[in-house]
Every structure is written in structure tokens, then in C-alpha cells.
PDB file with one MODEL, atoms N, CA, C and O in Angstrom:
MODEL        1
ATOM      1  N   UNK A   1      63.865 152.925  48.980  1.00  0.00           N
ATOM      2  CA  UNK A   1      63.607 154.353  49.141  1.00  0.00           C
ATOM      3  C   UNK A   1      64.837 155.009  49.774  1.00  0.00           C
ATOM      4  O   UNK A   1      65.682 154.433  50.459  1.00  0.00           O
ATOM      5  N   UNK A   2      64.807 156.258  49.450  1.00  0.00           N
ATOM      6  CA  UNK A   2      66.716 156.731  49.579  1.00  0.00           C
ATOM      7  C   UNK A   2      66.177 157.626  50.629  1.00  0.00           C
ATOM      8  O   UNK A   2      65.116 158.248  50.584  1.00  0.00           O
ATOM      9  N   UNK A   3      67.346 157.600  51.898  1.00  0.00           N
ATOM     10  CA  UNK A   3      67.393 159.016  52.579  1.00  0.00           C
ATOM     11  C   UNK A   3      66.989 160.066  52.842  1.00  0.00           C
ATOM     12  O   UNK A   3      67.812 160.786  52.277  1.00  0.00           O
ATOM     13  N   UNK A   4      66.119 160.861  53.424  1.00  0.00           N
ATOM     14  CA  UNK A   4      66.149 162.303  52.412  1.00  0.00           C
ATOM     15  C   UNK A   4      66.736 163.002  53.811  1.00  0.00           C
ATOM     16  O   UNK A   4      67.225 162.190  54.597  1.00  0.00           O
ATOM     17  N   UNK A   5      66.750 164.233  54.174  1.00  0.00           N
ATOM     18  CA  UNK A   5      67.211 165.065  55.177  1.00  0.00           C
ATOM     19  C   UNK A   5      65.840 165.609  56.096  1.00  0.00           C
ATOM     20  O   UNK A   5      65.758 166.070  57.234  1.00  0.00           O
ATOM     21  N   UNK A   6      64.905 165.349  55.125  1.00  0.00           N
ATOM     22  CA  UNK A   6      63.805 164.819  55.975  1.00  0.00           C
ATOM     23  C   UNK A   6      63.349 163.708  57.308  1.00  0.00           C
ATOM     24  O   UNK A   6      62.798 163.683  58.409  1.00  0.00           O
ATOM     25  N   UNK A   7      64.148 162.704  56.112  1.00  0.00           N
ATOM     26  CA  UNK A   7      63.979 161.493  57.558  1.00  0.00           C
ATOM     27  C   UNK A   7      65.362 161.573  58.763  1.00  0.00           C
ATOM     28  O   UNK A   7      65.453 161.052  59.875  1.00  0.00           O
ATOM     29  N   UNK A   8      66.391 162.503  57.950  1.00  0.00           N
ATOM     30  CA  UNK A   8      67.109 162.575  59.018  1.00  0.00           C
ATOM     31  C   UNK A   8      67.272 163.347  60.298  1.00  0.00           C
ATOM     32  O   UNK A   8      67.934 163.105  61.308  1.00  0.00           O
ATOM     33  N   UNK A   9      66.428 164.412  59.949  1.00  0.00           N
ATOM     34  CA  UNK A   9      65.716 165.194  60.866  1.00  0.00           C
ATOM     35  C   UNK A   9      64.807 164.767  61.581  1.00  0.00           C
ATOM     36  O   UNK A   9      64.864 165.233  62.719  1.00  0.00           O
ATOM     37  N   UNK A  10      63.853 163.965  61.377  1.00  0.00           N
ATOM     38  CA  UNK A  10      62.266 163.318  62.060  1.00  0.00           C
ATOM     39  C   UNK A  10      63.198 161.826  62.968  1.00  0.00           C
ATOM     40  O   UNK A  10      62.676 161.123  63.833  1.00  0.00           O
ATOM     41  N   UNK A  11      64.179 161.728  62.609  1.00  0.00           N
ATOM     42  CA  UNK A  11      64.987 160.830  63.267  1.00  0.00           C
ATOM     43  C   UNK A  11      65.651 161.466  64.583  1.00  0.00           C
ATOM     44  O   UNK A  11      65.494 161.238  65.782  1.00  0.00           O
ATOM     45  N   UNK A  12      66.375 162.267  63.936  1.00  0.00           N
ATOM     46  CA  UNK A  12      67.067 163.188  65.541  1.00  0.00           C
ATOM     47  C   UNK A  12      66.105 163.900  66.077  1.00  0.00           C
ATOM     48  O   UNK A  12      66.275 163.959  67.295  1.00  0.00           O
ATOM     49  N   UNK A  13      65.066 164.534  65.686  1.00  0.00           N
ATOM     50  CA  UNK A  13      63.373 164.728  66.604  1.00  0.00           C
ATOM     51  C   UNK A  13      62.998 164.169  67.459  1.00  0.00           C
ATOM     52  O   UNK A  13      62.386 164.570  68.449  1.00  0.00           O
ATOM     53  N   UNK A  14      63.544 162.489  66.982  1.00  0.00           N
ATOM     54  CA  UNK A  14      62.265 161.889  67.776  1.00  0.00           C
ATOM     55  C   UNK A  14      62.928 161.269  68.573  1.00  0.00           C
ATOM     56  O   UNK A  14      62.343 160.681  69.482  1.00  0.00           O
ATOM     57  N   UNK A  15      64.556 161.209  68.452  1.00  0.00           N
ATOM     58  CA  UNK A  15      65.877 160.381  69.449  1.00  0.00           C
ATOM     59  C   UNK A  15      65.896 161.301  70.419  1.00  0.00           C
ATOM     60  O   UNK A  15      66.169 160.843  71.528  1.00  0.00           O
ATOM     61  N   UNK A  16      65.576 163.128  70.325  1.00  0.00           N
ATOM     62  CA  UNK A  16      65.953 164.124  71.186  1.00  0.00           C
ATOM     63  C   UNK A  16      64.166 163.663  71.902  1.00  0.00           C
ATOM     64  O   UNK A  16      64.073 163.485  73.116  1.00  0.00           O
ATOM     65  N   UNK A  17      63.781 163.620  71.624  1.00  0.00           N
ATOM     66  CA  UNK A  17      61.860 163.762  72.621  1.00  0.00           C
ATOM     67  C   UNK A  17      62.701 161.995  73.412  1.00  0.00           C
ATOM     68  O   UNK A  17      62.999 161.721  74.575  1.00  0.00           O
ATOM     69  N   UNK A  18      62.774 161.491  72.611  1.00  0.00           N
ATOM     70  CA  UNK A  18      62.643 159.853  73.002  1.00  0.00           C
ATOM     71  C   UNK A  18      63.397 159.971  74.713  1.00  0.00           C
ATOM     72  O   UNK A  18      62.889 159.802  75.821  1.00  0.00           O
ATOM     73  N   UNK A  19      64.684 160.302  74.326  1.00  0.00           N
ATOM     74  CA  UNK A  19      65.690 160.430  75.720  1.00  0.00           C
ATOM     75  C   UNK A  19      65.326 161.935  76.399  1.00  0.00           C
ATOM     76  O   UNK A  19      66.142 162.429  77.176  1.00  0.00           O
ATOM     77  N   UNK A  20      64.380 162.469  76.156  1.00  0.00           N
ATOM     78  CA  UNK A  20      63.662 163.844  77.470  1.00  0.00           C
ATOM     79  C   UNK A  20      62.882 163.002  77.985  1.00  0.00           C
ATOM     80  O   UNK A  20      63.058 162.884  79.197  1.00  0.00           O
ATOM     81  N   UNK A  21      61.790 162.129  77.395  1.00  0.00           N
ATOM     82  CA  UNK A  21      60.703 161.542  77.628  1.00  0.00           C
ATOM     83  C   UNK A  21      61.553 160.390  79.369  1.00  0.00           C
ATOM     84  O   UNK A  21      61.347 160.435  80.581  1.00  0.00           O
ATOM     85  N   UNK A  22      62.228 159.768  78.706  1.00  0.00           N
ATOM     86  CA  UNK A  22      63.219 158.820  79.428  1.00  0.00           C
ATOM     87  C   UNK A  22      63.615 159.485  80.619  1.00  0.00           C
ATOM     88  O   UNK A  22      63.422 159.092  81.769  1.00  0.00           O
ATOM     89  N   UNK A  23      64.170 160.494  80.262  1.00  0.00           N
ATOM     90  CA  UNK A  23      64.804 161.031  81.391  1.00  0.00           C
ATOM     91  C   UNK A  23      63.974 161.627  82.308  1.00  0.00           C
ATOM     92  O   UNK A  23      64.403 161.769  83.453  1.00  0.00           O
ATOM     93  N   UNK A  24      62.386 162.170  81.907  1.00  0.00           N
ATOM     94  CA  UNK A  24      61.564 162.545  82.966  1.00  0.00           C
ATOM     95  C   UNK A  24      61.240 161.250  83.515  1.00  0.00           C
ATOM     96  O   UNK A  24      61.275 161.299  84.744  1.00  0.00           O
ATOM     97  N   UNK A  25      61.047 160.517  83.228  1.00  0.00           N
ATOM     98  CA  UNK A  25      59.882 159.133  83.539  1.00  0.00           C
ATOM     99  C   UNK A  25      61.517 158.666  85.241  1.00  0.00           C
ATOM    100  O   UNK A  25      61.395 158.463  86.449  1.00  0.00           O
ATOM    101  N   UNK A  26      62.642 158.706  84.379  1.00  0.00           N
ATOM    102  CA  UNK A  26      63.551 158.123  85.577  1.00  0.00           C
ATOM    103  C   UNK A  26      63.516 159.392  86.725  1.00  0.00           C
ATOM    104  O   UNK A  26      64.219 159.226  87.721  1.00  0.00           O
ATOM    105  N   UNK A  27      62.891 160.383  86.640  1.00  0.00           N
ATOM    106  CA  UNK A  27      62.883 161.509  87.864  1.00  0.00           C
ATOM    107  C   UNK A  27      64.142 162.249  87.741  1.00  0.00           C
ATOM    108  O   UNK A  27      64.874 162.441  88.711  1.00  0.00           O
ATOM    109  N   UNK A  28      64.441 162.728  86.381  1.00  0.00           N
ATOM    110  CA  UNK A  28      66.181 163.289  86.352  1.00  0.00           C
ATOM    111  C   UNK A  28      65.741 164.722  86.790  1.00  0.00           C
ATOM    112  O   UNK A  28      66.602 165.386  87.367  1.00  0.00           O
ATOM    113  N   UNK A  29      64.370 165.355  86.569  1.00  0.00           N
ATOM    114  CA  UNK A  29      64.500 167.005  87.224  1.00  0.00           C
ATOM    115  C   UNK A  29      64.363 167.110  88.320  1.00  0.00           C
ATOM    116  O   UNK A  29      63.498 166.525  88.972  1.00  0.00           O
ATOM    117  N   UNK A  30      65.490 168.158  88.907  1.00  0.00           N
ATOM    118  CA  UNK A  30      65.501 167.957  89.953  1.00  0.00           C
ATOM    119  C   UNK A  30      64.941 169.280  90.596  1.00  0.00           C
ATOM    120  O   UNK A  30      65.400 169.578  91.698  1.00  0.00           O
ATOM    121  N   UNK A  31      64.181 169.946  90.138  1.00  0.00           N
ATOM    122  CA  UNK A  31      63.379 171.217  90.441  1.00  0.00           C
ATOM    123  C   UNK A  31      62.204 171.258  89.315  1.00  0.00           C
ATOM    124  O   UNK A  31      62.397 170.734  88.218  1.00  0.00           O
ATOM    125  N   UNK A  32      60.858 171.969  89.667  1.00  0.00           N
ATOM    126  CA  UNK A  32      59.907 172.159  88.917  1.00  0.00           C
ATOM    127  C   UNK A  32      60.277 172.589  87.810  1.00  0.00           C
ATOM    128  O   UNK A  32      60.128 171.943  86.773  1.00  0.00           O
ATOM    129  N   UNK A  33      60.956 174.045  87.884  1.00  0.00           N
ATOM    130  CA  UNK A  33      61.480 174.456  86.874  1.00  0.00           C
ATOM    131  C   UNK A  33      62.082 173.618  85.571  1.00  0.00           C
ATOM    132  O   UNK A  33      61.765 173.486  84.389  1.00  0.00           O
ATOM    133  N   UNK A  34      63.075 173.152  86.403  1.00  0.00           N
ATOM    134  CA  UNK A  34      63.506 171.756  84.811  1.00  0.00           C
ATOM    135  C   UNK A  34      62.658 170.961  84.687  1.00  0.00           C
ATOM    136  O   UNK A  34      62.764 170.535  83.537  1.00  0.00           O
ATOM    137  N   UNK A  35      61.610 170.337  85.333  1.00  0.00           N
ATOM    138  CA  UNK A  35      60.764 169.725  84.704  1.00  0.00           C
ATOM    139  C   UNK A  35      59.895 170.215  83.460  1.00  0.00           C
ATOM    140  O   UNK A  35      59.639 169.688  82.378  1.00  0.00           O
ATOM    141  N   UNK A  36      59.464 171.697  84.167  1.00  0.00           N
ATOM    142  CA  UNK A  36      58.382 172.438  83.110  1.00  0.00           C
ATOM    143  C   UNK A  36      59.181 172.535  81.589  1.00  0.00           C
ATOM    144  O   UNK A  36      58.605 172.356  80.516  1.00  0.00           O
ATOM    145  N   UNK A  37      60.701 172.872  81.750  1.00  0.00           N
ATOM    146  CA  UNK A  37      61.509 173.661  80.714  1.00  0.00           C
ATOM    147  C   UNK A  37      61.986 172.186  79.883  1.00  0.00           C
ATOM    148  O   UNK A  37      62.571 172.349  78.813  1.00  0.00           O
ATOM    149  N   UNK A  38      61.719 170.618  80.409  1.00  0.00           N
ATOM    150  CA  UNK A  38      61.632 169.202  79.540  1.00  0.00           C
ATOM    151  C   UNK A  38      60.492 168.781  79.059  1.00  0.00           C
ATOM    152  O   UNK A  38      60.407 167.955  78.149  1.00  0.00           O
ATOM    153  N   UNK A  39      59.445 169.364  79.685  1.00  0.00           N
ATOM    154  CA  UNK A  39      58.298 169.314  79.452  1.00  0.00           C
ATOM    155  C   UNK A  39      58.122 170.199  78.110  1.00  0.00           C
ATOM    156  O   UNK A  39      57.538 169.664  77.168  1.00  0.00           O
ATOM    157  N   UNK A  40      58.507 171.280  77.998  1.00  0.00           N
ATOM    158  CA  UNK A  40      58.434 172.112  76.756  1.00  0.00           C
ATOM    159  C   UNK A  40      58.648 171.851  76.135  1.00  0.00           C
ATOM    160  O   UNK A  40      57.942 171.588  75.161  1.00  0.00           O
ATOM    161  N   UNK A  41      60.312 171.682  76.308  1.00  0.00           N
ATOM    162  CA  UNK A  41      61.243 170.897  74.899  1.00  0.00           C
ATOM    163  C   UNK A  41      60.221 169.609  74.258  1.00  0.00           C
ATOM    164  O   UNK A  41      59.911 169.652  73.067  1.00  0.00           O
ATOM    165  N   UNK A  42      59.789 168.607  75.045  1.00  0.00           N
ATOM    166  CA  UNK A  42      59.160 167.647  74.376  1.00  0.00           C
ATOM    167  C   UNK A  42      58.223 168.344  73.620  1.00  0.00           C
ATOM    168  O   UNK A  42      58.263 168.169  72.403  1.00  0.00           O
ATOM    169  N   UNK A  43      57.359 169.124  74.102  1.00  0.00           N
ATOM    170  CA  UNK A  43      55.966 169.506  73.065  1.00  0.00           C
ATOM    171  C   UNK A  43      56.580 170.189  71.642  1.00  0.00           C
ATOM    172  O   UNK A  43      56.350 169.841  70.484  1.00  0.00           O
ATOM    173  N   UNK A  44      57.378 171.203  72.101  1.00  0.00           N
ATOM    174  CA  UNK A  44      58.361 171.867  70.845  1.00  0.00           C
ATOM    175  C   UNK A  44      58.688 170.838  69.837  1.00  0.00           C
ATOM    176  O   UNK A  44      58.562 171.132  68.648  1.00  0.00           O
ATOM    177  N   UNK A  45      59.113 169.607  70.202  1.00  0.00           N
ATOM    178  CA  UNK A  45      60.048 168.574  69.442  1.00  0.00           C
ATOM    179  C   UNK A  45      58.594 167.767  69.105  1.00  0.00           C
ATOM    180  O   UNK A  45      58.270 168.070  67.957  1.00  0.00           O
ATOM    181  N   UNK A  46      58.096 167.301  69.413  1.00  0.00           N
ATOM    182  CA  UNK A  46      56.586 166.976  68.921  1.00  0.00           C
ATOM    183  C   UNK A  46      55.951 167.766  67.877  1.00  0.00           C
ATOM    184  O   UNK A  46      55.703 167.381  66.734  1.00  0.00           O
ATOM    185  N   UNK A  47      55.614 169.375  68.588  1.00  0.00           N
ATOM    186  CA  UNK A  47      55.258 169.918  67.154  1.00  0.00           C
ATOM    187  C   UNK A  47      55.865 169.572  65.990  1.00  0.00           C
ATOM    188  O   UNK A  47      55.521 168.889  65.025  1.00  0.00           O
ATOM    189  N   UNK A  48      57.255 170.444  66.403  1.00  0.00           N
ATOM    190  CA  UNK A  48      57.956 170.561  64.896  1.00  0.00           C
ATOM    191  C   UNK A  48      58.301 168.822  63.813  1.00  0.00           C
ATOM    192  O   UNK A  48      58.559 168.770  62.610  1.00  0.00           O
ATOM    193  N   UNK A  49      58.160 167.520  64.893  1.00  0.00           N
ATOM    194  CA  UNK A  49      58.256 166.777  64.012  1.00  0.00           C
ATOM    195  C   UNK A  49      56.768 166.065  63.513  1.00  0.00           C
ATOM    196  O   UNK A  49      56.539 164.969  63.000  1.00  0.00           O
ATOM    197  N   UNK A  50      55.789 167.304  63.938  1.00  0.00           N
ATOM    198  CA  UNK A  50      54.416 166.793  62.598  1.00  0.00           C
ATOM    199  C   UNK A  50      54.307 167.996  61.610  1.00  0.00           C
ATOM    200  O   UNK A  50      53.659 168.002  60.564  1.00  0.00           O
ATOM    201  N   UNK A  51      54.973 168.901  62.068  1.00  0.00           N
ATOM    202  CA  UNK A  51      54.965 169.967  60.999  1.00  0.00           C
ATOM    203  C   UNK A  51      55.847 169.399  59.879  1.00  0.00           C
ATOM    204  O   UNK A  51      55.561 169.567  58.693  1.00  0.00           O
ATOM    205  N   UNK A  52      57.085 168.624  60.354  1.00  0.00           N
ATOM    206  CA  UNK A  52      57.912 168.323  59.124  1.00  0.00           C
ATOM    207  C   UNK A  52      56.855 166.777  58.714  1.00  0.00           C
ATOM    208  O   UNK A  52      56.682 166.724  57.496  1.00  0.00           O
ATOM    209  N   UNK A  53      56.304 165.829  59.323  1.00  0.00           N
ATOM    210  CA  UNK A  53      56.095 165.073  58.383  1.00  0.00           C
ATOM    211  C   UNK A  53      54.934 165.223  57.890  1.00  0.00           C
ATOM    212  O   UNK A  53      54.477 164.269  57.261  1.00  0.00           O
ATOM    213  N   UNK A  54      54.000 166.643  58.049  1.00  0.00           N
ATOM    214  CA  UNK A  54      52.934 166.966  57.310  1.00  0.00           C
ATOM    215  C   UNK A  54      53.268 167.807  55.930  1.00  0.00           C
ATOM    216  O   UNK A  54      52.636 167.986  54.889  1.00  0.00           O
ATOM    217  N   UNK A  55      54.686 168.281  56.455  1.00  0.00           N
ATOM    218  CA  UNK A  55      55.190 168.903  54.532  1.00  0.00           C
ATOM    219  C   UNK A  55      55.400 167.626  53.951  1.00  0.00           C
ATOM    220  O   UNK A  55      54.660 167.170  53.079  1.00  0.00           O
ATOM    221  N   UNK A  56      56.406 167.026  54.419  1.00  0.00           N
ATOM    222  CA  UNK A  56      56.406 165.822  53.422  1.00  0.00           C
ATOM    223  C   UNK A  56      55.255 164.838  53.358  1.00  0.00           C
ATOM    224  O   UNK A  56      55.384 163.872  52.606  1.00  0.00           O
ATOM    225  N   UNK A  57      54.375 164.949  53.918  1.00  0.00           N
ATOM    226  CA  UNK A  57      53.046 163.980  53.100  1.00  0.00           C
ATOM    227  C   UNK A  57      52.317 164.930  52.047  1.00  0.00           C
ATOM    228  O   UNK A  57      52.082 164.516  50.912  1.00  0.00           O
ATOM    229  N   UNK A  58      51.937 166.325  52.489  1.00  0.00           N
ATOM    230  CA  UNK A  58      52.170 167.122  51.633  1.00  0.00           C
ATOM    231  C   UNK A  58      52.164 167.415  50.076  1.00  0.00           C
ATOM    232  O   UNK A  58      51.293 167.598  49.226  1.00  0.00           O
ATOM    233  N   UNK A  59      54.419 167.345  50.122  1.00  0.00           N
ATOM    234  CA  UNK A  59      54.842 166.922  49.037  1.00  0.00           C
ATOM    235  C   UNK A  59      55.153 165.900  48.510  1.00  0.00           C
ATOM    236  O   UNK A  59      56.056 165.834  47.676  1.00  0.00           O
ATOM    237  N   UNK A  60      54.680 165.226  48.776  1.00  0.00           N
ATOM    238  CA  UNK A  60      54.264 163.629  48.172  1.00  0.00           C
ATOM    239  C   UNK A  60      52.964 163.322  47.610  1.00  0.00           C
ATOM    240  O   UNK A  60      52.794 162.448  46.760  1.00  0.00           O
ATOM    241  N   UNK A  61      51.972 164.113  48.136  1.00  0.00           N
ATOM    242  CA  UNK A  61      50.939 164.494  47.417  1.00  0.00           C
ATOM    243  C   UNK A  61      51.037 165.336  46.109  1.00  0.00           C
ATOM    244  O   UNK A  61      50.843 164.912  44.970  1.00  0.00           O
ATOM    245  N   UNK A  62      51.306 166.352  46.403  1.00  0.00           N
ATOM    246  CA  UNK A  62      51.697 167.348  45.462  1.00  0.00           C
ATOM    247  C   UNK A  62      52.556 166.328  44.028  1.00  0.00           C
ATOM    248  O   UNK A  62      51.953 166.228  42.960  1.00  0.00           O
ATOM    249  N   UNK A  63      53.338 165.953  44.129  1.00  0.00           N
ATOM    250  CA  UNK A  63      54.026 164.819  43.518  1.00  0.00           C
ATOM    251  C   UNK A  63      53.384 164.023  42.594  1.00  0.00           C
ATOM    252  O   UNK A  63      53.619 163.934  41.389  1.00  0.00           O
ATOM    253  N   UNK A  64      52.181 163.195  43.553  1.00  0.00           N
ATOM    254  CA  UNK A  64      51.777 162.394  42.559  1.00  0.00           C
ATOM    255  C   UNK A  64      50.729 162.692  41.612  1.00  0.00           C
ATOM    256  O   UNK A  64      50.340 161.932  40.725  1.00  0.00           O
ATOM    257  N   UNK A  65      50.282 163.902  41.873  1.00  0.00           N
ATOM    258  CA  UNK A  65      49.001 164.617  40.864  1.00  0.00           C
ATOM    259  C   UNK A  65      49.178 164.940  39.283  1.00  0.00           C
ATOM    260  O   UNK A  65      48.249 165.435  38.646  1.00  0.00           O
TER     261      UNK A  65
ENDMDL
END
């Protein structure tokens, strides 16, 4: 199965949540504020990578009909 810019996106999604996730768990904020504003970013980066792999299941559906 080849590439698409799909998976290369749901890849850097989930490398950018992976190392916020990391970096809260080691105590890197050092005020509420940056916590809340890593805390966001993760949910943001969560959404948007089921929004992208719900188009592409989607169109993969769409596809095989």
C-alpha cells in the first residue's frame, strides 16, 4: 500500500500530540497557563486526526461501492 499525504499527516498529528503528551507527563509547564494552552493543543491534534482518518475511511468506502 503506497503513501498517501494522508498518512503523512495522521503521522506528524500524532508525533506532535505524542511529544505534548510526553512533555506534560515529565512536568515541562511551568505555569497553569501552559499547561491549559498543551492541554488544548493535544485535544485540537486529536480532533483533527479523527476527522482526517474518518474522511479517509469514508473514502474508502465510497471507493469500494
Amino acid at each position: 500500500m503506497a503513501t498517501t499525504a494522508f498518512d503523512v499527516v495522521l503521522k506528524e498529528l500524532s508525533e506532535r500530540r505524542d511529544a505534548l503528551t510526553q512533555a506534560l507527563a515529565a512536568g515541562s509547564a511551568k505555569e497553569f497557563a501552559e499547561y491549559k494552552q498543551m492541554c488544548g493543543e493535544i485535544r485540537g491534534l486529536s480532533i483533527a486526526h479523527s476527522i482526517i482518518t474518518d474522511l479517509v475511511r469514508q473514502m474508502e468506502y465510497s471507493d469500494n461501492e
